[in-house]
MMTF fields as JSON, N, C-alpha, C and O atoms, coordinates in Angstrom:
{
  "mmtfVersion": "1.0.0",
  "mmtfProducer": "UNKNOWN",
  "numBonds": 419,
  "numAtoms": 420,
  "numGroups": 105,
  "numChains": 1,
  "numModels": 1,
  "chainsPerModel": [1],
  "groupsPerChain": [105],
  "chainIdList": ["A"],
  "bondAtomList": [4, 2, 8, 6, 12, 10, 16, 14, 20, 18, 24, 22, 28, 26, 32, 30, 36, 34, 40, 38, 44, 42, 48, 46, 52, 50, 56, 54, 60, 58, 64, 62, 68, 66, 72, 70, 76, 74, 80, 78, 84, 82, 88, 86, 92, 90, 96, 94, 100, 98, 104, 102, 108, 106, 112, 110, 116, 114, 120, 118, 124, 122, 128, 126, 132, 130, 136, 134, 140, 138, 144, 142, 148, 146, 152, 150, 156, 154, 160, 158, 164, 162, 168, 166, 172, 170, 176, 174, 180, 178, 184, 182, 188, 186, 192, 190, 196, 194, 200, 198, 204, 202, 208, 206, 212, 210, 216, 214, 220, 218, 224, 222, 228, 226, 232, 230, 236, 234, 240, 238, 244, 242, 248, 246, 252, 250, 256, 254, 260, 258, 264, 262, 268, 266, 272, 270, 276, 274, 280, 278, 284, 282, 288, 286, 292, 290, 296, 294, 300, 298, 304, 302, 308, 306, 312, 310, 316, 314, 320, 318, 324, 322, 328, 326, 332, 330, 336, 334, 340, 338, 344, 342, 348, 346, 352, 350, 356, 354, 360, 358, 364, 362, 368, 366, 372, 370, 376, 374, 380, 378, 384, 382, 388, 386, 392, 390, 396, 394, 400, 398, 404, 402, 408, 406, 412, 410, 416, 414],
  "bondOrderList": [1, 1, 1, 1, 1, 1, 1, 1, 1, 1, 1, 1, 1, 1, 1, 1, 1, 1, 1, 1, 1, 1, 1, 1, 1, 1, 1, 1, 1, 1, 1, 1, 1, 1, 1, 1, 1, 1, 1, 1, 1, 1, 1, 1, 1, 1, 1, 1, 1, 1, 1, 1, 1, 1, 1, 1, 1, 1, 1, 1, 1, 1, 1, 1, 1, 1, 1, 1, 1, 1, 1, 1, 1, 1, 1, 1, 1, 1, 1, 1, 1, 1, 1, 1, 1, 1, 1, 1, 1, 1, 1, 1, 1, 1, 1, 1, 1, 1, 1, 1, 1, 1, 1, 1],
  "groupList": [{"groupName": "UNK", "atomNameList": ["N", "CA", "C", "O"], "elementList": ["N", "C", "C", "O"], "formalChargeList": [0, 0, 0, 0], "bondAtomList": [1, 0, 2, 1, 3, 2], "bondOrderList": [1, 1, 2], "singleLetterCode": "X", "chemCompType": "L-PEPTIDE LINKING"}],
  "groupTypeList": [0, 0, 0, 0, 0, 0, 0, 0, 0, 0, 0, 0, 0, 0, 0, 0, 0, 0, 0, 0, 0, 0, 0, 0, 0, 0, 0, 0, 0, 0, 0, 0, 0, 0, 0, 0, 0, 0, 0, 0, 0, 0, 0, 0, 0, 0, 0, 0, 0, 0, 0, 0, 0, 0, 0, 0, 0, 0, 0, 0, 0, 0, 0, 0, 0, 0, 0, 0, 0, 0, 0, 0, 0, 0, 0, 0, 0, 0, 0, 0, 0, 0, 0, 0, 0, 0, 0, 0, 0, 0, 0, 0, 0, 0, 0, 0, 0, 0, 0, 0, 0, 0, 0, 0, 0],
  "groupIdList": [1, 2, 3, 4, 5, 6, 7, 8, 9, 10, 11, 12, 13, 14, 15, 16, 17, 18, 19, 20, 21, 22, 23, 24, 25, 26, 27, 28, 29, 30, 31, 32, 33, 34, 35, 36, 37, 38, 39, 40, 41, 42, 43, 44, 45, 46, 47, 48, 49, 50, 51, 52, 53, 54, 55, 56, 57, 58, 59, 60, 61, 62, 63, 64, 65, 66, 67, 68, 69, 70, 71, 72, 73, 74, 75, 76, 77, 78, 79, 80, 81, 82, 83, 84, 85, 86, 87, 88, 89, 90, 91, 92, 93, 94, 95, 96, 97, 98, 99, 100, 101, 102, 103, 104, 105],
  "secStructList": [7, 7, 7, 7, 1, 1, 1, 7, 7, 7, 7, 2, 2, 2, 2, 2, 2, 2, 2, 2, 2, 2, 6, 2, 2, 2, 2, 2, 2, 2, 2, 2, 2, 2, 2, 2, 2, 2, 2, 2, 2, 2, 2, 2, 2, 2, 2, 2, 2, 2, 2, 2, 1, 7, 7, 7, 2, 2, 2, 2, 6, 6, 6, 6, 1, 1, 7, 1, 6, 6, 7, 2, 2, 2, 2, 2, 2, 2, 6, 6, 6, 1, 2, 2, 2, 2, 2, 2, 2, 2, 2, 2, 2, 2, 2, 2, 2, 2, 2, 2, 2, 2, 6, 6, 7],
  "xCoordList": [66.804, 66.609, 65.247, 64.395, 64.815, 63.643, 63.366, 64.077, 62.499, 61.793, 60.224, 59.309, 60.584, 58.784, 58.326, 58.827, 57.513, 56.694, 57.605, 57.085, 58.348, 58.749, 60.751, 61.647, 60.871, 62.339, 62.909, 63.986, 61.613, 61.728, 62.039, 61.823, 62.828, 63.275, 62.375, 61.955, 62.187, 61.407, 62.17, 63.293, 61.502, 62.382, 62.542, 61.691, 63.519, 63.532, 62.248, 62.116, 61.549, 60.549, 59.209, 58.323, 59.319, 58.321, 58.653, 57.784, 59.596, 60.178, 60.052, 59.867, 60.08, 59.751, 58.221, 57.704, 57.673, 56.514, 55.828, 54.628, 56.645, 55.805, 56.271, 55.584, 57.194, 58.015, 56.871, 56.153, 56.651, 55.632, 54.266, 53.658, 53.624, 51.959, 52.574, 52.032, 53.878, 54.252, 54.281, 54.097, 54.581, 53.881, 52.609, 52.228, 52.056, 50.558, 49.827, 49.089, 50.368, 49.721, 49.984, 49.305, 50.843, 51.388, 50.766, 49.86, 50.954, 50.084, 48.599, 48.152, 47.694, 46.598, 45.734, 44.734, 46.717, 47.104, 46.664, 45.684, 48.019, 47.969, 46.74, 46.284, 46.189, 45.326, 44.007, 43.401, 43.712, 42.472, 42.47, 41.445, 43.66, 43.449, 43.413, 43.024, 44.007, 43.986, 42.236, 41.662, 41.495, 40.214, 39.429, 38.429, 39.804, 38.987, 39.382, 38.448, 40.02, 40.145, 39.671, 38.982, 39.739, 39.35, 37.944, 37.392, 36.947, 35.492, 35.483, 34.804, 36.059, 35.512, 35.801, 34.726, 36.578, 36.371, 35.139, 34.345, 34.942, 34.178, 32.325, 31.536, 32.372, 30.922, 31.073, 30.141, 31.852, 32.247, 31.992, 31.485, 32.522, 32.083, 30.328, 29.64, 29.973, 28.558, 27.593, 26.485, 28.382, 27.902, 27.813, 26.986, 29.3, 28.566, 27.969, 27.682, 27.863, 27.276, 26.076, 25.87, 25.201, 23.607, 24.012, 23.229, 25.198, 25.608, 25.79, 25.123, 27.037, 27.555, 26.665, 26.626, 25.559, 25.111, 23.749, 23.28, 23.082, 21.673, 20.641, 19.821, 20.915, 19.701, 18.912, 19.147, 17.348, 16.54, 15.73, 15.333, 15.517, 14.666, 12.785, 12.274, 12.244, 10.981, 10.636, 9.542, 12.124, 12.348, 12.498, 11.804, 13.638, 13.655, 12.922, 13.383, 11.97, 11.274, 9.927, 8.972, 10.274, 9.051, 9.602, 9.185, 10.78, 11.139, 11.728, 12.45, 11.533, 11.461, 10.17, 10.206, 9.266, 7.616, 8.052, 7.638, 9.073, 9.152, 9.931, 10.884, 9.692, 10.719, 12.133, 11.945, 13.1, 14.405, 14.65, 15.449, 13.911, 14.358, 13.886, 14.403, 12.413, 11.698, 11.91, 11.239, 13.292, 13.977, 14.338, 14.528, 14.591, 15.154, 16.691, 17.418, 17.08, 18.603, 19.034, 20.176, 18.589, 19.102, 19.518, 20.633, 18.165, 18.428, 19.505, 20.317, 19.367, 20.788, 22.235, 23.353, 21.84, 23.182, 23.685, 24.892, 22.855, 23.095, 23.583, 24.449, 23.034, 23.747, 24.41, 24.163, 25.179, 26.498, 27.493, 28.51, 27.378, 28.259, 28.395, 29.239, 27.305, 27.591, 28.41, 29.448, 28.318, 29.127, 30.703, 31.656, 30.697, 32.139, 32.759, 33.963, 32.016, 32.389, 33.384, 34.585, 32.235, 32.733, 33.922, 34.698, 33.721, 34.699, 36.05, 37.148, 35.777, 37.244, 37.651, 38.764, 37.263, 37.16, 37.845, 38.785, 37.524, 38.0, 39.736, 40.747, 39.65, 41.071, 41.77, 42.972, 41.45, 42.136, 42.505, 43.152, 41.891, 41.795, 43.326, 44.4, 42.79, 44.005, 45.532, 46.619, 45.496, 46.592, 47.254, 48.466, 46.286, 46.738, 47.462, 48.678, 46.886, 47.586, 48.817, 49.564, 49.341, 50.035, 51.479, 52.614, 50.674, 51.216, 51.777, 52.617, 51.387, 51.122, 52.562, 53.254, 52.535, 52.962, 54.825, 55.785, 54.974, 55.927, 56.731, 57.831, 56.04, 56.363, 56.647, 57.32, 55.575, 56.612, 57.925, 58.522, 58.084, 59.534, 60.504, 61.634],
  "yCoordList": [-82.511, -82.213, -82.742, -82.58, -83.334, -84.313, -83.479, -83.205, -83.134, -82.117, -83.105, -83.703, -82.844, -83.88, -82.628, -81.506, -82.926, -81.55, -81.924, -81.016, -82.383, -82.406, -81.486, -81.432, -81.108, -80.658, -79.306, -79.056, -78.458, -76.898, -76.008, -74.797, -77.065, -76.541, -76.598, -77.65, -75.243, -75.413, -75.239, -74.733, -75.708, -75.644, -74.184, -73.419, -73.618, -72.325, -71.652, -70.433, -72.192, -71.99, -71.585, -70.797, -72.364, -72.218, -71.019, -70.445, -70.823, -69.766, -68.782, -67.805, -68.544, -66.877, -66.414, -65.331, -67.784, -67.453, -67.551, -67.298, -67.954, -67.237, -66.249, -65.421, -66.085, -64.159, -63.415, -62.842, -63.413, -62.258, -62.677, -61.667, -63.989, -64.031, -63.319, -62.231, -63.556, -62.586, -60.921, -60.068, -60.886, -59.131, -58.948, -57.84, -59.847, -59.47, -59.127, -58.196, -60.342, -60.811, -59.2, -58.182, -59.376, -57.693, -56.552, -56.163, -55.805, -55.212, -54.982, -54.002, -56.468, -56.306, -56.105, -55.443, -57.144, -56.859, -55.288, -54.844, -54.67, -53.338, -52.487, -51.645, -52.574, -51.705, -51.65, -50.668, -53.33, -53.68, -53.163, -52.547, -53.172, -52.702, -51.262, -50.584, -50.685, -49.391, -49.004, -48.487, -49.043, -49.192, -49.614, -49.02, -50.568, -51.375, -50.238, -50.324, -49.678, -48.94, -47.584, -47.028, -46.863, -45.509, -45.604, -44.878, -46.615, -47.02, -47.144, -46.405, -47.902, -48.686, -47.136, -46.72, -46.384, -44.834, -44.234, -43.778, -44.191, -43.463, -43.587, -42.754, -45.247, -44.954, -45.154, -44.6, -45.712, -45.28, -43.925, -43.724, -42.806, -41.42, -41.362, -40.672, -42.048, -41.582, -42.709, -42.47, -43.615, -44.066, -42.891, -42.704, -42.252, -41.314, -40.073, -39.309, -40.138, -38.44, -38.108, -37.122, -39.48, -38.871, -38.462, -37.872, -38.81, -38.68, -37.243, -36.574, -36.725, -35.431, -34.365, -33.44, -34.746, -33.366, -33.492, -34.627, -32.692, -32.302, -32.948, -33.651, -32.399, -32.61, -31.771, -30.995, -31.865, -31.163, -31.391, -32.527, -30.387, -30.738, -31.113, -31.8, -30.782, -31.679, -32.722, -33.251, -33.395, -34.959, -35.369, -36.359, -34.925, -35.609, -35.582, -36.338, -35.252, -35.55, -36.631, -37.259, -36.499, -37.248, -38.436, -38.98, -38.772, -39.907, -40.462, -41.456, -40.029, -40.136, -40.803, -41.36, -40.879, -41.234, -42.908, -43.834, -42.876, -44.558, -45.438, -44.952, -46.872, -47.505, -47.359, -46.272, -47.58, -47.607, -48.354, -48.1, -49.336, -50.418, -49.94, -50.292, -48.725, -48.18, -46.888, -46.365, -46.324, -44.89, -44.95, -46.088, -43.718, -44.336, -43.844, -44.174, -43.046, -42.792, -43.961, -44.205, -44.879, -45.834, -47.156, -47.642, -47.547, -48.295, -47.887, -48.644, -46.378, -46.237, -46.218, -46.475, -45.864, -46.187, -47.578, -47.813, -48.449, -49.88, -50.414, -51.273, -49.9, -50.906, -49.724, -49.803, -48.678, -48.438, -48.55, -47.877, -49.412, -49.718, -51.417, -52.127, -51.907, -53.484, -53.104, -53.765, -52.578, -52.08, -51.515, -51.77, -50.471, -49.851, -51.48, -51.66, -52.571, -53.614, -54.524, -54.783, -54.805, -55.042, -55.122, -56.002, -53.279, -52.709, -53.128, -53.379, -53.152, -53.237, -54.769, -54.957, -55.609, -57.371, -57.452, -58.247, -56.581, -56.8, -56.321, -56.979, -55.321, -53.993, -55.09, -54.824, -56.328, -57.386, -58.553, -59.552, -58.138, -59.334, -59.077, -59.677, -57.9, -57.66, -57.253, -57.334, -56.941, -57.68, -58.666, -58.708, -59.933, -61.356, -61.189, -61.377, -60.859, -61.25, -60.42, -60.751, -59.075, -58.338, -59.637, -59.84, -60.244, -61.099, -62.575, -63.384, -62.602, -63.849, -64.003, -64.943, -62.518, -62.35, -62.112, -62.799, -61.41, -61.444, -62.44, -62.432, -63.478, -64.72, -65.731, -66.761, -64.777, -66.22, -65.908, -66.645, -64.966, -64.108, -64.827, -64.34],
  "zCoordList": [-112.002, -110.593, -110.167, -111.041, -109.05, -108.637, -107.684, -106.717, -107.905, -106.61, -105.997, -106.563, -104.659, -104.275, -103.176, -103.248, -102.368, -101.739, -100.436, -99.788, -99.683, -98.191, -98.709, -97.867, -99.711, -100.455, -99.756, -99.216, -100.017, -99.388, -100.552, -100.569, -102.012, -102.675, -104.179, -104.662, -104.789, -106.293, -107.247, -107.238, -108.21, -109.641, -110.107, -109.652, -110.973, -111.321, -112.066, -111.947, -112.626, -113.65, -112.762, -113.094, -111.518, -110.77, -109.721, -109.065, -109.683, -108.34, -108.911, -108.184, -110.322, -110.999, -111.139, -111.412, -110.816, -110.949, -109.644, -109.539, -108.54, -107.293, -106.978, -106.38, -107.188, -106.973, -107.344, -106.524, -108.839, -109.299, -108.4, -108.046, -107.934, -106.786, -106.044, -105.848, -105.336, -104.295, -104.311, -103.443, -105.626, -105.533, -106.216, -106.595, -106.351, -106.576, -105.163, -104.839, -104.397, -103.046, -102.56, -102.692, -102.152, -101.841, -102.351, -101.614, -103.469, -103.875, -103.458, -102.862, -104.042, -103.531, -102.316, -102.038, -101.57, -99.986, -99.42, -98.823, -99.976, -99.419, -100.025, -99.252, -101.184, -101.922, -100.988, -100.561, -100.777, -99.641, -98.654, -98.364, -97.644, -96.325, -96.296, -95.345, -97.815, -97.231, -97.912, -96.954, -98.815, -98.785, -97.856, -97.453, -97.506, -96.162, -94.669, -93.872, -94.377, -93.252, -93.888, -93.032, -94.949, -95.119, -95.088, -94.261, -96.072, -95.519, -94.501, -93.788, -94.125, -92.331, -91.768, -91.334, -91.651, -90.901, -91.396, -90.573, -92.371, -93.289, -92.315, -91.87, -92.399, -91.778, -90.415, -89.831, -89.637, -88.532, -87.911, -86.807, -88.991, -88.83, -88.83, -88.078, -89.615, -90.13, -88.505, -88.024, -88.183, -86.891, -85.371, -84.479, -85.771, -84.454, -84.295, -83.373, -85.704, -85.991, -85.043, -84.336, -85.3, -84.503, -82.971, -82.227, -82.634, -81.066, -80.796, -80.006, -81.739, -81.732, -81.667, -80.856, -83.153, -83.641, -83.018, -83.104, -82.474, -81.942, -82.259, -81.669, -83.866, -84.926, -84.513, -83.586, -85.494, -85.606, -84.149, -83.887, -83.294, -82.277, -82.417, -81.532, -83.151, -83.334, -83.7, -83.502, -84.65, -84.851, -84.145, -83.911, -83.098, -81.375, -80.697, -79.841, -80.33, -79.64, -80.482, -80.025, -81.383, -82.149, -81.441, -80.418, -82.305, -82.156, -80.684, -80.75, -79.692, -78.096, -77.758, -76.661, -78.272, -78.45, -78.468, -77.771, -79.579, -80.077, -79.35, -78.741, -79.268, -78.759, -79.328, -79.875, -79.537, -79.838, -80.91, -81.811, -80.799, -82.41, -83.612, -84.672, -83.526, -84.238, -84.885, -85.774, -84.1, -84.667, -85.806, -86.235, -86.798, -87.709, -87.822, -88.759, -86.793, -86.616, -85.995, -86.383, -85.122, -84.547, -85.602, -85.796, -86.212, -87.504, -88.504, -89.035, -88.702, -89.651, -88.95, -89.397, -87.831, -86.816, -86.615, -86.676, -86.392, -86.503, -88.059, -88.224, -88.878, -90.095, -90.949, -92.152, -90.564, -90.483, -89.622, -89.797, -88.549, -87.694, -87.953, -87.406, -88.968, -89.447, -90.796, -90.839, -91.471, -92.9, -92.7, -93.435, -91.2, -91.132, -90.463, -90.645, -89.754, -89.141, -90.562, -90.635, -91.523, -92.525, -93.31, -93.683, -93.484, -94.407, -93.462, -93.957, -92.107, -91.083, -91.3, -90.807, -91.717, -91.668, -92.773, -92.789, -94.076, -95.505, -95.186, -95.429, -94.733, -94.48, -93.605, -93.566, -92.82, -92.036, -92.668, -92.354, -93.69, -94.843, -95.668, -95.708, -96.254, -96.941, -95.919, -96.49, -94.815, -93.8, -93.864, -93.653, -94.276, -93.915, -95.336, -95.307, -96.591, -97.97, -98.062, -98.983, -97.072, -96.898, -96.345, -96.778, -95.241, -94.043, -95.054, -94.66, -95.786, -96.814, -97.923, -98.314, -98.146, -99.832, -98.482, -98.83, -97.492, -96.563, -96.758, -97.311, -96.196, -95.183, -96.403, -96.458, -97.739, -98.606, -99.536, -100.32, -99.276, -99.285, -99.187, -99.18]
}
C-alpha cells in the first residue's frame, strides 16, 4: 500500500499509534485546564480579597500616605492578577490539546 501526505489515508501501524497521542492529547488536555482554571480562581480570589475585607485600619491609612504603585496590597494585587492571568492562558492551553486530540478523532 503507497501512502504519500495529500492520501488522507495512514498505514495501520501508524493509526494505532495516533489513537493512543490521541488519548494522551486528551488526557493531558483535560488534566491542564482543569489545574489551570482551579489556580487561575485560586488567585483570582486572592486578587479581590484587599477589596472585600477592610483590613487592618492603621495600615490603611498608612498606606493612603503613598502613591498607589508604592502600596504593598496593590503590588500583591497586581501580580496575582498576572499569575491567575497565567494560570487562565495554561487552562486555554490545555482546551486547544482537548480541541486537538477531538478533531483528530
Amino acid at each position: 500500500m503507497s501512502w504519500s501526505i495529500g492520501d488522507g489515508a495512514a498505514p495501520e501501524a501508524v493509526s494505532g499509534t495516533l489513537q493512543r497521542m490521541e488519548s494522551v492529547l486528551l488526557l493531558s488536555g483535560l488534566l491542564v485546564a482543569a489545574i489551570g482554571t482551579w489556580r487561575g480562581y485560586a488567585n483570582a480570589r486572592l486578587v479581590v480579597a484587599p477589596w472585600v475585607h477592610a483590613g487592618d485600619a492603621t495600615r490603611t491609612a498608612l498606606e493612603a500616605t503613598q502613591p498607589l504603585a508604592e502600596r504593598a496590597r496593590m503590588r500583591r494585587a497586581a501580580r496575582n492578577l498576572v499569575v491567575a492571568v497565567g494560570w487562565l492562558i495554561l487552562a486555554m492551553y490545555g482546551l486547544f490539546l482537548v480541541a486537538s486530540a477531538e478533531t483528530a478523532l
